[in-house]
C-alpha positions in Angstrom: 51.0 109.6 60.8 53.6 111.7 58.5 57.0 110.0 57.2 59.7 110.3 59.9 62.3 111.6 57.6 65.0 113.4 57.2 64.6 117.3 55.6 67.5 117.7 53.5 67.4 115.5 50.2 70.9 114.9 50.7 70.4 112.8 53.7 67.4 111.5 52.0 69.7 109.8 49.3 72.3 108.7 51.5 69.8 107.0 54.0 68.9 105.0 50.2 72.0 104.4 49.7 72.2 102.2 52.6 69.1 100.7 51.7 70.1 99.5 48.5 73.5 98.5 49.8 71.7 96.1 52.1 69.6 95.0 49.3 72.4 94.4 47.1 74.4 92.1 49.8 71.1 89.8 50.8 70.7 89.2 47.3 74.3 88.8 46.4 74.2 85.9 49.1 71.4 84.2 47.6 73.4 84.0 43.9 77.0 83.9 44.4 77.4 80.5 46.9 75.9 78.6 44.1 78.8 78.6 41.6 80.8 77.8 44.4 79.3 74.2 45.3 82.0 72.2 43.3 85.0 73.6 44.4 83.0 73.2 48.3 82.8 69.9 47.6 86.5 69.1 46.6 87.8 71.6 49.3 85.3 69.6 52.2 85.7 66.1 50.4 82.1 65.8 50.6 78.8 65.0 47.7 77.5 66.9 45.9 74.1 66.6 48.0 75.9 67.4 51.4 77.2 70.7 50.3 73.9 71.8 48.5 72.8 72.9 52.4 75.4 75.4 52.1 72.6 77.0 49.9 69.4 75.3 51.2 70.5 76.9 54.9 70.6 80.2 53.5 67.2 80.2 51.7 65.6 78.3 55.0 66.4 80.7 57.4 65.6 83.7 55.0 62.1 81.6 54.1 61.2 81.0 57.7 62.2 83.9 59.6 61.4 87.1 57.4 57.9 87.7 58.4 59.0 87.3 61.8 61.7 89.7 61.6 59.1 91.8 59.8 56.9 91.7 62.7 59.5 92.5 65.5 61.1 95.2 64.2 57.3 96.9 64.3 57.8 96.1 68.2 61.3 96.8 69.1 62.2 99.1 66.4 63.2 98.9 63.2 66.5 100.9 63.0 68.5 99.3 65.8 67.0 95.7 64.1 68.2 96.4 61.2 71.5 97.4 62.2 71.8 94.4 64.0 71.2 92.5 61.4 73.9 94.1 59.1 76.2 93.1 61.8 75.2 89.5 61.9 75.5 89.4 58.2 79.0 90.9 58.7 79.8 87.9 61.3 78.5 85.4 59.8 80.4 86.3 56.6 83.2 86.2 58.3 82.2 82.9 59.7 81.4 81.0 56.5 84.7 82.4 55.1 87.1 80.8 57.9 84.8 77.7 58.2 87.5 74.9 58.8 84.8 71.9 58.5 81.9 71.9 56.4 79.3 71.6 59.1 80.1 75.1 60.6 79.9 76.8 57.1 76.5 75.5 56.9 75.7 76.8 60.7 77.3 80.4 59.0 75.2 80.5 56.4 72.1 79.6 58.2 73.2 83.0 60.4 73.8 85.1 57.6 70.2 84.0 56.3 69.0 85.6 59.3 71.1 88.5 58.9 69.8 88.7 55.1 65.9 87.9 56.6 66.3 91.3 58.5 67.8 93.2 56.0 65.1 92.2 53.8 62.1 92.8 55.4 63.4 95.9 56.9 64.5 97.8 54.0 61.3 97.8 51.9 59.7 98.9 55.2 61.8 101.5 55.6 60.5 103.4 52.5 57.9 104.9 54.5 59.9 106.8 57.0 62.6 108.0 54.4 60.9 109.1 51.8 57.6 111.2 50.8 54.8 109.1 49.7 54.4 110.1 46.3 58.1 109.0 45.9 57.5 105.5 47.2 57.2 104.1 43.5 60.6 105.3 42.8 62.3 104.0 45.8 61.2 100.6 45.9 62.1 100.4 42.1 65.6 101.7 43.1 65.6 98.3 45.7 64.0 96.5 43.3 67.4 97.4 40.8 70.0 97.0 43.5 67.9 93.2 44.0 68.1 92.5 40.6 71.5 92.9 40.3 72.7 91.4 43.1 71.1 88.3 41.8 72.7 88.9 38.3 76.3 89.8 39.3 76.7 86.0 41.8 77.7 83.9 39.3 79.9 86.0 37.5 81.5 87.4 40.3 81.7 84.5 42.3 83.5 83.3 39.4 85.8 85.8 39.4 86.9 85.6 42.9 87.2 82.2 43.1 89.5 81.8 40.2 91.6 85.1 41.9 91.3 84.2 45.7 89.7 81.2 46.6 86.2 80.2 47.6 86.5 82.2 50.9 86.6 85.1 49.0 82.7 84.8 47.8 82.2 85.0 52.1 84.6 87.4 53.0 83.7 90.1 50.5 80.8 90.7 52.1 82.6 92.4 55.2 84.0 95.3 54.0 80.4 96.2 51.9 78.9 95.5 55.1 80.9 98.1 56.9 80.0 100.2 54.6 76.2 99.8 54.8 76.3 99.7 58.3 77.6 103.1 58.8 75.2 104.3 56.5 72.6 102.9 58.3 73.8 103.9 62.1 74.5 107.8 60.3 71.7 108.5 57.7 68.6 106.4 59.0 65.7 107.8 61.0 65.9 107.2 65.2 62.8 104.7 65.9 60.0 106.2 67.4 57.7 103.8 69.2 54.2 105.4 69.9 50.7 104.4 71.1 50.1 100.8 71.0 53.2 99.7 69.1 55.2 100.3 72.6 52.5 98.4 74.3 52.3 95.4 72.1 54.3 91.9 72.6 56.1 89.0 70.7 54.0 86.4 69.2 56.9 83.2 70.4 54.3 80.6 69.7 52.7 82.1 66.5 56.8 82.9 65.4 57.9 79.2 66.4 55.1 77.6 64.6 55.3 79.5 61.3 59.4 79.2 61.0 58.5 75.2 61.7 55.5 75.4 58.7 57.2 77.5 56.3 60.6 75.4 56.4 58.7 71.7 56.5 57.0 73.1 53.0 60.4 75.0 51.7 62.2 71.1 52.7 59.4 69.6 51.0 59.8 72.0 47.4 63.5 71.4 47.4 64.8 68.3 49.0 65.1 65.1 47.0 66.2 67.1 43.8 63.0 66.7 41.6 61.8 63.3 42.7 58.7 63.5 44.6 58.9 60.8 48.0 57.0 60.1 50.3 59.6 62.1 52.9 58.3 65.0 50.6 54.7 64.2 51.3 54.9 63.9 55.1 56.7 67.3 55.3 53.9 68.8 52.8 51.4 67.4 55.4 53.1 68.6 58.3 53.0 71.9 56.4 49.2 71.9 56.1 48.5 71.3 59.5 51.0 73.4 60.6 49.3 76.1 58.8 45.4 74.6 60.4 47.2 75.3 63.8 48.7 78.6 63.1 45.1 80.0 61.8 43.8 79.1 64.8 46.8 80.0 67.6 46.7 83.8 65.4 42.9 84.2 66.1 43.3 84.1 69.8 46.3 85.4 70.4 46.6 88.8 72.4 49.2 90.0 70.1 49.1 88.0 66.4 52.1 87.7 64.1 50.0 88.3 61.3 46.4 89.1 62.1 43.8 87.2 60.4 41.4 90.1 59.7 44.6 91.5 57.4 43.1 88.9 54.3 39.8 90.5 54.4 41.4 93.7 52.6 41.2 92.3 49.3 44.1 94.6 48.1 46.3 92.9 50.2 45.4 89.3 49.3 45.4 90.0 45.9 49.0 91.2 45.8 49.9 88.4 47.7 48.4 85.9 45.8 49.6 87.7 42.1 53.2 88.0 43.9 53.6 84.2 45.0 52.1 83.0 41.2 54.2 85.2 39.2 57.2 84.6 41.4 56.2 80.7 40.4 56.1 81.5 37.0 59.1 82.9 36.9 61.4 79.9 37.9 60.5 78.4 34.9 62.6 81.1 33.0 65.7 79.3 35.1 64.6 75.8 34.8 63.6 75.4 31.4 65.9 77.9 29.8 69.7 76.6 30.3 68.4 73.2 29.0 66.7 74.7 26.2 69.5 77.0 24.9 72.3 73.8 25.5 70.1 70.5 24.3 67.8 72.3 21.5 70.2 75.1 20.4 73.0 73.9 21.0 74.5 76.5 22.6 77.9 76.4 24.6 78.1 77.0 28.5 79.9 80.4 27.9 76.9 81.7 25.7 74.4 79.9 27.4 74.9 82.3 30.1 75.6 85.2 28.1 71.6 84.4 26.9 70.5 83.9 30.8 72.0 86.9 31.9 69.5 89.2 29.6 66.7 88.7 31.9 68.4 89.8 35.2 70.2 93.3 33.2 66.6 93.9 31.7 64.5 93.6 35.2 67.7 95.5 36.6 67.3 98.3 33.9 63.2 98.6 34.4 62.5 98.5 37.8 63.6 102.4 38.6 61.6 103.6 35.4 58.7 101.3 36.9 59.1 102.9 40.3 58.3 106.3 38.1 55.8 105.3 36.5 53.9 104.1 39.3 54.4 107.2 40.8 52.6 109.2 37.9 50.4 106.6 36.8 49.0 104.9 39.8 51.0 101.6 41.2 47.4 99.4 40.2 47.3 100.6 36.3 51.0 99.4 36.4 50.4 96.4 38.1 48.2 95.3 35.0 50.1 96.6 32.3 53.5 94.5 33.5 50.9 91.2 34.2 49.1 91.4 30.5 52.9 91.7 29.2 54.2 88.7 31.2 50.9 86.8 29.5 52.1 88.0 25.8 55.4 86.6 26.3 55.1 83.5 27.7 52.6 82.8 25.4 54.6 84.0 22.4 57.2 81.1 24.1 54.5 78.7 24.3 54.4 78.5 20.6 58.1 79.4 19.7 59.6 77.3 17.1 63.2 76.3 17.4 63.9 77.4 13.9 63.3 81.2 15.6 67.0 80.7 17.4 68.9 83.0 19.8 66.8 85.8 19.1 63.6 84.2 18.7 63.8 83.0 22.7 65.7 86.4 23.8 62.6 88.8 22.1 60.3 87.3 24.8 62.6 86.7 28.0 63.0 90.8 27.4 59.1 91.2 27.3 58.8 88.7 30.4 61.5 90.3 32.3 61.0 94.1 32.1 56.9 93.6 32.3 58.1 91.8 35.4 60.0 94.6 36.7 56.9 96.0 36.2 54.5 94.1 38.2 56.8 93.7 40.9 57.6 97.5 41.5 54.2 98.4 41.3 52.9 95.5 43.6 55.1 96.3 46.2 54.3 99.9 45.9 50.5 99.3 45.7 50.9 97.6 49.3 53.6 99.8 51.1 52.6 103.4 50.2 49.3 103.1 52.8 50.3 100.6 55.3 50.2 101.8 58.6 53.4 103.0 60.3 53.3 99.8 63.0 52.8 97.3 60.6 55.0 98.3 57.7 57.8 95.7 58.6 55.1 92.5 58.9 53.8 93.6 55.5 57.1 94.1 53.5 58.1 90.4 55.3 54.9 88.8 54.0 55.7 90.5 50.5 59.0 89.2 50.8 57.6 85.8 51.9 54.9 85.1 49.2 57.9 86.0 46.6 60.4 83.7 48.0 57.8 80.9 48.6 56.7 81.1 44.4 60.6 80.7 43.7 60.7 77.7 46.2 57.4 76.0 44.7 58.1 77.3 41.0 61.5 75.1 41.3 59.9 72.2 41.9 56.5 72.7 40.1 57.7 74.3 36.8 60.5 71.2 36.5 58.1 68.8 37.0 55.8 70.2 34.4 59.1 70.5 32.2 60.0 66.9 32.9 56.8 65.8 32.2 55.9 67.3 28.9 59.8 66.3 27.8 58.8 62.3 28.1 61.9 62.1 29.8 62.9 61.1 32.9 66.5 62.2 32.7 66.7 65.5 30.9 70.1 65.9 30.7 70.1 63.0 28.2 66.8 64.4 26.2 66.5 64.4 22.7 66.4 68.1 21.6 63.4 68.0 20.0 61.5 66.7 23.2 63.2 69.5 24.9 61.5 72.3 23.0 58.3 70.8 23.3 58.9 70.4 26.8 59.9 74.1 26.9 56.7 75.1 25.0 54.1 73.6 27.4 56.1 74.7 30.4 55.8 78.1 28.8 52.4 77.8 27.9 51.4 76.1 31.4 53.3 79.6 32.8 51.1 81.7 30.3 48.0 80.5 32.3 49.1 81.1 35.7 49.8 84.8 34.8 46.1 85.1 33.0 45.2 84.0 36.6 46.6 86.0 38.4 45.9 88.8 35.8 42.3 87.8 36.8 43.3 88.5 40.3 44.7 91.3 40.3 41.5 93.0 37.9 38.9 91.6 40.5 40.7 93.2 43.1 41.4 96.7 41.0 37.4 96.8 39.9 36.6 96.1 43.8 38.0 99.5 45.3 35.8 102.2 45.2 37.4 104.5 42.5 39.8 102.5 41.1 43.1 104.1 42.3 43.1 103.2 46.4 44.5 100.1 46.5 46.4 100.4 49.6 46.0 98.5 53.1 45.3 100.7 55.3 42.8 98.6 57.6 45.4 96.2 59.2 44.9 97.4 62.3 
């Protein structure tokens, strides 16, 4: 089935535009609440734990509900789906920003997750009827840009317009961009054309319900408790295994599966699944282990201790279009490796970092790790999306989204115990700085493994294919 796009390159770039746009805001959301939290809790007189679900809600609902959204937008279409998901952003920004109690800005924020879930899942999916194939590379490196900087900019301009306006202002900017991307969307997107079976097909409620109850018990397990392991933790993780047991099974007799089981027999797709969620792991530990070693070992001020965290973000901002390119020319696979064997060289360079190196010993490797990430995730991404067929592209791009989002979830928890652990400390805050760089070099080092895994993955799956450049999923069906 050929791309339903529009002729003219003009509408071509305008219909990316509102692509990005959408990109830019669901990221934004993720980043810019959390600088927020303390003036939250003055303004709501409430702890500090009470208005960390002002985040948590956001992630949850993204976490739970973006293969789902994936999936029904297949059905129902994905152009009025995503339009109506811009407009629940847009109301639930709203929403959160006139929140009188503290309860309903939660509620708002779990709605504009949804909103963001949709606008996620939707946009990567769109790259197939907007573009032509041998572009894909290109624009899902442009997404992958607008994504990276939408994460970036959060703090800083959250900042900004809290000291300016309030911390309504982080809520309500988000209206009049919305605006924007939803008319871009309504006037530059493709009409949705369901044909064959998609039109026939229906809703998987029990396989939905079931996964958004599994994904969240193991996302509540990751993150609540803040570090410290309980046994509240361990029942949810349980729960979360059997929940996935019963899903396996509910999926292989279903009429109409939310994901369908014979999808992780294409090894292409497993193997960018699996390489997505551990390098998406990995790369927490960048954000756990680096503000503590920059302030305790270093001895670096706040101001320049973000100044130093910032690099990473501009650099996988910067990369991700020429990525896009080069996975266009070069084959999305080749590029694949390339950005995992340099996320190996710079952990590992990390791993064995001596503190005496300073400011620019730790920055030389984040800017290997960072850009060889832009890298990998560009080309992953493209590997998948530039064969999938036309009724399953917004399932796929939700699952891509989904093994990401779940590696940041468990990479949190996982790369901060192995931080904690290897500091001898069990308040880090407090840590002598020594026992902070060691505990940043065997975090490092631990992180340098996980990558030669996956790097293991990802060449068993490359050698697999018959010629060594097919690595697409085109057997979902």
């Amino acid at each position: 089935m050929k791309p339903i796009i529009a002729k003219q390159p003009a509408s071509i770039r305008w219909a990316l535009a509102s692509l990005s746009l959408s990109v830019l805001l669901s990221s934004l959301g993720t980043s810019i609440a959390n600088v927020a939290l303390p003036n939250l809790a003055l303004a709501f007189n409430a702890s500090f734990q009470a208005v960390q679900w002002i985040v948590l809600a956001y992630l949850l609902a993204i976490t739970t509900l973006i293969v789902s959204v994936g999936r029904l937008g297949d059905i129902t279409g994905r152009r009025r789906l995503l339009l109506a998901g811009i407009v629940l952003f847009i109301v639930a920004s709203l929403l959160c920003g006139v929140a009188p109690k503290l309860g309903v800005l939660i509620a708002a924020r779990a709605l504009q997750g949804f909103g963001a879930a949709i606008m996620m899942a939707l946009t990567m999916a769109f790259v197939g009827e907007t573009v032509p194939k041998e572009k894909t590379g290109s624009a899902i490196g442009l997404l992958g840009t607008l994504s990276a900087i939408g994460t970036a900019l959060g703090p800083s301009l959250g900042g900004v317009l809290i000291s300016g306006f309030g911390w309504q202002a982080i809520f309500l900017i988000n209206v009049p961009l919305g605006v924007v991307a939803l008319a871009l969307a309504y006037r530059h997107l493709p009409f949705d054309k369901r044909e064959g079976r998609t039109a026939r097909v229906g809703f998987d409620y029990p396989g939905t319900i079931l996964l958004a109850l599994t994904l969240g018990a193991y996302a509540l397990a990751m993150t609540l408790g803040r570090g410290r392991f309980g046994a509240l933790n361990a029942a949810l993780l349980v729960l979360a295994a059997c929940g996935v047991g019963l899903f396996v099974r509910i999926e292989a007799s279903a009429a109409s599966p939310l994901i369908r089981p014979a999808m992780f027999a294409n090894r292409a797709l497993s193997s960018s699944l699996a390489t997505s969620l551990l390098v998406s792991t990995v790369m927490m530990a960048t954000l756990v282990v680096g503000p503590f070693y920059l302030s305790r070992s270093l001895g670096l001020g706040s101001a320049l201790v973000g100044v130093v965290l910032s690099v990473g973000p501009l650099v996988a901002a910067l990369t991700a279009m020429p990525a896009g390119r080069l996975a266009d020319r070069f084959g999305a696979p080749r590029v694949t490796l390339i950005g995992l064997v340099g996320m190996v060289i710079g952990f590992a360079i990390l791993g064995l970092l001596p503190t005496t190196f300073g400011i620019v010993g730790y920055v030389g490797p984040i800017v290997v790790i960072t850009s060889s990430y832009a890298l990998f995730q560009t080309a992953n991404n493209t590997a998948v999306m530039s064969d999938v067929i036309a009724d399953q592209r917004g399932v796929i791009s939700g699952m891509l989204n989904l093994s990401r989002n779940l590696g940041l979830i468990t990479g949190a928890s996982l790369m901060g115990a192995v931080f904690a652990f290897a500091s001898a400390t069990t308040d880090i805050t407090t840590a002598h700085p020594e026992a902070v760089a060691v505990g940043m070099r065997v975090t490092y080092a631990a992180a340098a493994v996980l990558i030669v895994v996956a790097l293991a993955i990802a060449v068993g799956a490359y050698r697999s294919t018959s010629d060594g450049q097919k690595f697409a999923v085109q057997t979902l069906g």
